[in-house]
C-alpha positions in Angstrom: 0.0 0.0 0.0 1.2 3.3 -1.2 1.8 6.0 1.5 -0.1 9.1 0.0 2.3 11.1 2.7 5.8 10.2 1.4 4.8 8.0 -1.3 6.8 5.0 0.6 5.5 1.6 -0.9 4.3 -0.6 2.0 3.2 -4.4 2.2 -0.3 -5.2 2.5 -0.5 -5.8 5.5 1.1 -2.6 7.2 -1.4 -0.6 9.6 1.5 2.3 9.4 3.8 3.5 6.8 7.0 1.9 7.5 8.9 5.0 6.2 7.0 7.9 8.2 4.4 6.6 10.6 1.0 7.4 8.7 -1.7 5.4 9.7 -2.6 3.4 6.8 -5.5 1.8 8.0 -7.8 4.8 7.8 -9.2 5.1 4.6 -11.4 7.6 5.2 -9.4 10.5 6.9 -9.9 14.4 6.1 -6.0 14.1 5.4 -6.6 11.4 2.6 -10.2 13.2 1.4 -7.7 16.4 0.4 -5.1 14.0 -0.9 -7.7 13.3 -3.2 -8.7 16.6 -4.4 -5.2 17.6 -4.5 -4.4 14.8 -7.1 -7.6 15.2 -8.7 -6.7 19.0 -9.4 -3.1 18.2 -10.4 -4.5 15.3 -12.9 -6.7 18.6 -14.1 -4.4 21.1 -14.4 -1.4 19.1 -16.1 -4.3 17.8 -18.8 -5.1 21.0 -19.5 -1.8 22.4 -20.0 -0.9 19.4 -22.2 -4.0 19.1 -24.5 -6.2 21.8 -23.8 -4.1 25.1 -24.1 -2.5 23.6 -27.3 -6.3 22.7 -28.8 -7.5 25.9 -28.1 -4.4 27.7 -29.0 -4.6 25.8 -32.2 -8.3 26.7 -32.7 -7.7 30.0 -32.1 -5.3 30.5 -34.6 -7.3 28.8 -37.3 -9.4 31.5 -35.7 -7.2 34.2 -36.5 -7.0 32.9 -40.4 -10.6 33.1 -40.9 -10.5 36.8 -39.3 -13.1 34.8 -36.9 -11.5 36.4 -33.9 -8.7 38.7 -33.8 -7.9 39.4 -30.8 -8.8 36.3 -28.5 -6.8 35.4 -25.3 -8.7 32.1 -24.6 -5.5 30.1 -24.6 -3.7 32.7 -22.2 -6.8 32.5 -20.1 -7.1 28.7 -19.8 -3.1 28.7 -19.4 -3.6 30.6 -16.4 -6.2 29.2 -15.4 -4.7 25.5 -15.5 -1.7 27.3 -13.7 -3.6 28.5 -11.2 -5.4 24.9 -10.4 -1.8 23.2 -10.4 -0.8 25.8 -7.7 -3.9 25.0 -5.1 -3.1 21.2 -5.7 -0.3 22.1 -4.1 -1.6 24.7 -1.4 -4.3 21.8 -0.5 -1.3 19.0 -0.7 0.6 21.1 1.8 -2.3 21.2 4.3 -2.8 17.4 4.3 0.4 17.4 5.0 0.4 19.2 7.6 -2.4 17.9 9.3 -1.0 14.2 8.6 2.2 15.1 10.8 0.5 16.3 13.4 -1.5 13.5 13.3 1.4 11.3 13.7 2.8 13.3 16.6 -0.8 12.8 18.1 -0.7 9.1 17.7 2.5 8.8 18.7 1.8 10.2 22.6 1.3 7.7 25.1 -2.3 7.2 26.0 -2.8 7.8 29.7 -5.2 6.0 32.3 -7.9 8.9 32.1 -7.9 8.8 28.3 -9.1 4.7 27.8 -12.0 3.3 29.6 -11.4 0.6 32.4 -15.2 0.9 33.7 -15.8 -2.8 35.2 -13.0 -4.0 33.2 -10.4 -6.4 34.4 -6.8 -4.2 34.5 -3.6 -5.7 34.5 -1.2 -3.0 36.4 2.1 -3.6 36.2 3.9 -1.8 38.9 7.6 -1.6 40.4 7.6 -3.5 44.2 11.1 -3.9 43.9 11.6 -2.8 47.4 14.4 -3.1 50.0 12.8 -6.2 52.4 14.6 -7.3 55.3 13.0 -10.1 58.1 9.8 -10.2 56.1 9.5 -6.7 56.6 9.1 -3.7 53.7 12.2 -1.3 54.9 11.4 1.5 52.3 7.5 1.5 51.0 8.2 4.4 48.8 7.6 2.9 45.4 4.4 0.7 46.7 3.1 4.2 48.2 3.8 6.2 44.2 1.4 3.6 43.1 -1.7 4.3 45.3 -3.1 6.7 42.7 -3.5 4.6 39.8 -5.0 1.6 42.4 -7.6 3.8 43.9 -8.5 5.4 40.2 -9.2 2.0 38.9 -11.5 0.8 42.2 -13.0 4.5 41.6 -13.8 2.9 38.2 -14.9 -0.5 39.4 -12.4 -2.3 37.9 -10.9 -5.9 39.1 -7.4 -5.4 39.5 -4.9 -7.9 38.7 -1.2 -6.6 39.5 2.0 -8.0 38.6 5.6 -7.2 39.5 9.3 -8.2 40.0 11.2 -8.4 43.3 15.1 -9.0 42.6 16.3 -11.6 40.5 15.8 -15.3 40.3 18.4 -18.0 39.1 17.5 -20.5 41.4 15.1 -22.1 43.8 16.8 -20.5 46.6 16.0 -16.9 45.2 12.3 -18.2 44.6 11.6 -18.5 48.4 13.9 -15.3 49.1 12.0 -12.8 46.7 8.7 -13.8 47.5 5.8 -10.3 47.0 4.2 -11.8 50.6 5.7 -8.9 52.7 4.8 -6.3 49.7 1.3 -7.7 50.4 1.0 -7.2 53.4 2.3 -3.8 53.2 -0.3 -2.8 50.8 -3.2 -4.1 52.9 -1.9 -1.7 55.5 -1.8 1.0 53.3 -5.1 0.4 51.2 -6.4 -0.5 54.7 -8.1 -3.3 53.5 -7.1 -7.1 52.5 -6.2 -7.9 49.1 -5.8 -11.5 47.0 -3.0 -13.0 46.5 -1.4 -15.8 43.8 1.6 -18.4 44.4 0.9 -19.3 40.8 1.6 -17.0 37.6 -0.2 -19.7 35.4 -2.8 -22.0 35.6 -6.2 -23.2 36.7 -5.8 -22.2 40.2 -4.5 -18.4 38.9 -7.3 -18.1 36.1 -10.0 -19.5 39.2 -9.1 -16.8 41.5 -9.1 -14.1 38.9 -12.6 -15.0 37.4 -13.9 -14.5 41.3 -12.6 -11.1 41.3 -15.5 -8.5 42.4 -15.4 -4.9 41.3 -12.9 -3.0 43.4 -11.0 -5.8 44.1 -7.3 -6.6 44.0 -4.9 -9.7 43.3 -1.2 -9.3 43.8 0.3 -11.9 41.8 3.7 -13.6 43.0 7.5 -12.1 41.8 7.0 -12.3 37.6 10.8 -13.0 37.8 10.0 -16.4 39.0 9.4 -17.4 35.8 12.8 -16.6 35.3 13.9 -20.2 36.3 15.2 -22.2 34.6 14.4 -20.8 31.4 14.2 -16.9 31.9 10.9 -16.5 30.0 9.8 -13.1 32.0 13.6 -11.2 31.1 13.4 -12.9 27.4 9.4 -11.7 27.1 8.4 -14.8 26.4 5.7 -14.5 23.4 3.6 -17.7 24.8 3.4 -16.1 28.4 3.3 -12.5 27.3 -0.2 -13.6 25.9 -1.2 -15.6 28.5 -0.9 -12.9 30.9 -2.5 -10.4 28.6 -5.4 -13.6 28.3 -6.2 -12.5 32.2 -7.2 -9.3 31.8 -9.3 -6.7 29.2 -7.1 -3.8 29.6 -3.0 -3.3 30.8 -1.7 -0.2 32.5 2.2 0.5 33.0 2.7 1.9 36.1 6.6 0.5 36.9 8.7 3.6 35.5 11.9 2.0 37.6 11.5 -1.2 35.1 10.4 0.8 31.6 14.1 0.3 30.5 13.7 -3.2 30.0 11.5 -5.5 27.3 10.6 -8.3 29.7 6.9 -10.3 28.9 4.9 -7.9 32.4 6.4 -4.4 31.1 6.4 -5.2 26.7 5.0 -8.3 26.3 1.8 -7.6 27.2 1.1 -4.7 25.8 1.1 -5.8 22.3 -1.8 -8.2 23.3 -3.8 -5.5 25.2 -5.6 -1.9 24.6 -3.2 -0.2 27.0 -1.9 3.1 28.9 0.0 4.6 31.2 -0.2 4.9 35.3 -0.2 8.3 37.0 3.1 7.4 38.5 5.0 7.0 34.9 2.9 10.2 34.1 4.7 12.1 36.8 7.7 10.7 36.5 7.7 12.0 32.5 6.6 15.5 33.8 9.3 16.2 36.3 12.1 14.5 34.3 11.5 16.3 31.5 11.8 19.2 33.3 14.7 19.0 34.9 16.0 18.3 31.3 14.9 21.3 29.9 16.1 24.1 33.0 19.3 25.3 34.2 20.5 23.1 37.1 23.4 22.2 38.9 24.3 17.8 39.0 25.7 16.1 41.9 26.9 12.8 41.2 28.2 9.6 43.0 28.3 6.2 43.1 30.9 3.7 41.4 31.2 4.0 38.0 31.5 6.6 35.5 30.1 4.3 32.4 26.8 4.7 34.4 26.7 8.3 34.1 28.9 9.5 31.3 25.5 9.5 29.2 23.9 11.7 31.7 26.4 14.0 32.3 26.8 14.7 28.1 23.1 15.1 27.6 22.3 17.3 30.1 25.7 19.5 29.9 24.3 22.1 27.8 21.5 22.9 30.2 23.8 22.2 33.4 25.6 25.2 35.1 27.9 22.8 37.0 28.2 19.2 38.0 30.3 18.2 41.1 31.3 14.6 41.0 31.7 12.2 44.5 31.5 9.1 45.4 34.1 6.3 43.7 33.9 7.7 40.2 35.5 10.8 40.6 38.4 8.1 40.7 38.5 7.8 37.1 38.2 12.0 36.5 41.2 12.0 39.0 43.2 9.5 37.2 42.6 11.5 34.1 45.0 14.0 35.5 47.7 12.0 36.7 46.4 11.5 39.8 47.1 8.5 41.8 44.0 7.4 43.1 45.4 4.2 45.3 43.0 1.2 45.0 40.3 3.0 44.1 38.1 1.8 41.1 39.4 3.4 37.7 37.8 2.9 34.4 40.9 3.2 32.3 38.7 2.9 28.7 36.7 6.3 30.2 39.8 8.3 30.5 40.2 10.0 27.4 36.0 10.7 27.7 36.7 11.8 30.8 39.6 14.2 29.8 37.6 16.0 27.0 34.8 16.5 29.9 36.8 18.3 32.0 37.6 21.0 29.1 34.0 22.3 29.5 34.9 23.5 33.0 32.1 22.5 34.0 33.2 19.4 35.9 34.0 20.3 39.9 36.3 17.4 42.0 37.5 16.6 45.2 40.2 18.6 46.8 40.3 15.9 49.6 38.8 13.1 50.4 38.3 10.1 53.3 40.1 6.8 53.3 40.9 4.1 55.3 43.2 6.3 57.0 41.2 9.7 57.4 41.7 12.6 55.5 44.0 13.1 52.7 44.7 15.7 49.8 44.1 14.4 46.6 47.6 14.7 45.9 48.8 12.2 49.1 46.6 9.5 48.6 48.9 5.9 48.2 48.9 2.8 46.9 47.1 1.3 49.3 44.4 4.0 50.0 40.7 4.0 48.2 38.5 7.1 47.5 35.8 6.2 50.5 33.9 10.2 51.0 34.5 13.5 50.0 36.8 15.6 52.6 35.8 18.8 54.3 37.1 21.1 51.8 35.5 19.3 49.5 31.7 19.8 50.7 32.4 23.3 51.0 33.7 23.8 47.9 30.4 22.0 46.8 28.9 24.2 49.0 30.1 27.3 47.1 29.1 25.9 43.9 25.3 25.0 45.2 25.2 28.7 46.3 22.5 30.8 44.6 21.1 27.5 42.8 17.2 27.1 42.6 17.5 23.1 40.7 19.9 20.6 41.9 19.9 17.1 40.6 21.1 14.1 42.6 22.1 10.6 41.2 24.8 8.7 43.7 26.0 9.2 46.9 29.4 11.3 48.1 30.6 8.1 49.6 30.0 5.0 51.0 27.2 6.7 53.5 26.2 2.9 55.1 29.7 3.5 57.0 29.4 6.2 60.0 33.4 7.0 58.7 32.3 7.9 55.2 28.8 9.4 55.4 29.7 12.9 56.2 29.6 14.1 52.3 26.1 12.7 51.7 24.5 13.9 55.3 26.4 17.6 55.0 25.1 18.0 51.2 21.8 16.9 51.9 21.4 19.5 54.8 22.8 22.3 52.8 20.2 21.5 50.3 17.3 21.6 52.8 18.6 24.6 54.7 19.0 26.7 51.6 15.6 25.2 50.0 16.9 24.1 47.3 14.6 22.1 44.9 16.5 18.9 44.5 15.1 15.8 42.3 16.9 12.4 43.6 17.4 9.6 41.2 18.3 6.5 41.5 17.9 3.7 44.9 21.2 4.5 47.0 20.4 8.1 46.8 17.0 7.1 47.7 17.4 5.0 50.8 19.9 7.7 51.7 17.7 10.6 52.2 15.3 8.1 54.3 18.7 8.1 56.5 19.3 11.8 57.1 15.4 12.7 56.7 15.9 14.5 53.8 12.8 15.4 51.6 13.6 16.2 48.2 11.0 18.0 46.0 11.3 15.2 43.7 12.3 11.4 44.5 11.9 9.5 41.2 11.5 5.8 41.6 13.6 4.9 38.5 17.4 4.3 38.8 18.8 2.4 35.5 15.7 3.6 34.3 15.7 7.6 35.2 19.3 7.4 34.1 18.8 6.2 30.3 15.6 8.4 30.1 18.0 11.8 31.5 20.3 10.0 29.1 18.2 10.9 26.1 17.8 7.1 25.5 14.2 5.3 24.4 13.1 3.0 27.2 11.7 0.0 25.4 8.5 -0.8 27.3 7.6 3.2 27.1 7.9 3.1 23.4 5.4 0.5 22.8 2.7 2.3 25.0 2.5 4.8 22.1 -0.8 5.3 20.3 0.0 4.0 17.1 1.1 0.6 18.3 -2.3 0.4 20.3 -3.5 -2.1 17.4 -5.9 -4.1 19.3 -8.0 -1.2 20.9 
């Protein structure tokens, strides 16, 4: 089928052009009705310039001969005529154009939970209870809590709610009976205030039996999806066969797990390609506040081990960044870059000439001094045997300095190994800093996280993505986002 937007020649059975995105299935659009004229008018004025002026410029001058008309313009009149015809095909082209692209932007937006109806319907919510558990206990109830909303919109709506998510990883039976969702159940009864279903089974009779029981309002937490992850790793693989038996549970599928949209498993892809579906309040939030951060002037703190992790972040969001202080273990490699030695401390030797052409923005702020095993040392005194475990005092007031006069800081990483009382003073002194001066601070990622439930801190913003909030800053597409636009919402 021939795209009438940029003429790209599609198979059959294409609902979009391949080439540009058009829907193809449509036939009857207002876009393809003045396709239609347009061509009609072209098909008009080209006939008319081929075989009609020349007929009547013919006739007229057979015309002329006969002294039947000596001074007729009817061929200059039906040449500009024809002209003129030829030029609104193209004026009327222009606008179907037009309106096609913004069409395509249109379908291309993620539907969101108000915009598709889950009235009675059974709703498959995929959500992100990944959370920290220790003796059967939830320790940090943060992400469970960000997904309230969307759970009390859809009993608002009288739907049956079926909800599926992953809790760590699973390679053997061991880690089946260690990430178990039982404490993330009973953490959401306590929350919800009321008592909720609950599956062993991800497939079967038993699973399907339970479901079909469901009343309105009602809720079933399914058991870790990762489970099916052993032996044969059919929930990281998205397994087609149990991406549609999942999506065979319910009527309609809702992402609501932002911290797992970076990955194409069978709950967060699969199913959506089986399923009318939309997006959560939470991953509707989570859009909003990271795309603003993208967009304004800020100042980035960052931590944690590696500089691989962040090296995308820290290019994308360079332009828009006034500075970017670095802590934590990867400031190890930015050192080394300078012929520093950094001791034992981890260096990621195929970063350093990255690293090196970062720095020339002066943009980048290190360490002056920093803690190790054996207190505090210059940068320039570290040893051998010495690792990069904080930030020094110099340091955080050098930070300090920087963060003055700031109205948008954003966090990824801790200063240092904060679980240590020796190497926590970085993290604890930045985060107060922050609060005193009210500075509007959005954390990413799950160390930074469980950190400011340490020193109290309440940032104006704690996403629940880390891997995920990372590639999305990074300007990369998250897979299981991608597929939740409109125009892959086939089987609505």
């Amino acid at each position: 089928m021939k795209c009438n937007l940029c003429d790209y020649e599609n198979k059959e059975n294409e609902h979009y052009c391949v080439n540009c995105g058009k829907n193809l299935s449509s036939q009857i659009e207002k876009t393809d009705f003045l396709f239609g004229i347009s061509s009609f008018l072209k098909i008009i004025s080209i006939f008319s310039l081929i075989l009609v002026c020349p007929g009547v410029y013919l006739f007229e001058s057979i015309s002329r001969l006969d002294n039947f008309s000596s001074n007729s313009n009817i061929t200059l009149v039906f040449a500009i005529v024809s002209i003129a015809i030829l030029f609104f095909s193209i004026f009327i082209k222009a606008i179907a154009k037009d309106m096609c692209i913004k069409n395509i932007k249109k379908e291309k937006e993620m539907k969101t939970i108000e915009q598709i109806n889950i009235d009675n319907k059974k709703v498959i919510l995929r959500v992100d209870y990944n959370v920290p558990i220790k003796d059967g206990k939830v320790i940090d109830n943060n992400r469970i809590k960000q997904s309230l909303d969307t759970i009390k919109y859809l009993k608002d709506h009288n739907a049956k709610i079926i909800l599926l998510s992953h809790l760590g990883k699973v390679k053997t039976e061991e880690d089946k009976e260690k990430n178990t969702l039982l404490p993330v159940k009973t953490e959401l009864e306590h929350l919800l205030n009321e008592t909720i279903e609950f599956s062993t089974e991800l497939k079967g009779s038993a699973l399907e039996e339970k479901i079909n029981k469901l009343k309105p309002k009602e809720i079933i937490l399914l058991e870790n999806t990762r489970h099916m992850d052993y032996p044969n790793k059919l929930e990281s693989n998205c397994d087609k066969e149990l991406s549609s038996y999942w999506a065979s549970l319910g009527e309609i599928y809702i992402l609501d797990a932002f911290g797992s949209a970076h990955r194409a498993h069978a709950s967060t892809y699969g199913i959506s390609e089986y399923l009318p579906h939309a997006i959560g309040f939470l991953i509707e939030k989570e859009i909003k506040e990271l795309n603003n951060i993208k967009d304004k002037e800020k100042t980035i703190i960052l931590g944690g081990a590696k500089v691989s992790d962040k090296i995308g972040v820290i290019k994308n969001l360079l332009p828009t960044s006034n500075k970017i202080l670095i802590g934590g273990a990867m400031c190890g490699t930015f050192l080394k870059s300078q012929n520093i030695n950094v001791g034992k401390t981890f260096v990621e030797e195929e970063k350093i000439e990255e690293v090196k052409d970062l720095l020339k923005t002066n943009k980048i702020i290190l360490p002056i001094d920093v803690i190790t095993e054996n207190g505090t040392k210059e940068i320039e005194k570290i040893t051998d045997e010495e690792s990069i475990l904080d930030v020094g005092p110099k340091t955080i007031e050098k930070f300090k300095q920087n963060l003055t006069g700031e109205t948008l800081v954003l966090m990824n990483g801790t200063l240092g190994l904060y679980e240590n009382p020796k190497y926590e003073n970085g993290t604890k002194e930045i985060f107060k800093y922050l609060e005193t001066n009210k500075i509007d601070t959005i954390v990413c990622g799950g160390d930074t996280g469980n950190a400011t439930k340490k020193y109290n801190f309440a940032p104006y913003y704690l996403s629940t993505g880390g891997g995920a909030s990372l590639e999305y800053l990074e300007g990369k597409e998250l897979p299981s986002l991608k597929i939740m636009e409109k125009m892959e919402n086939k089987n609505e």
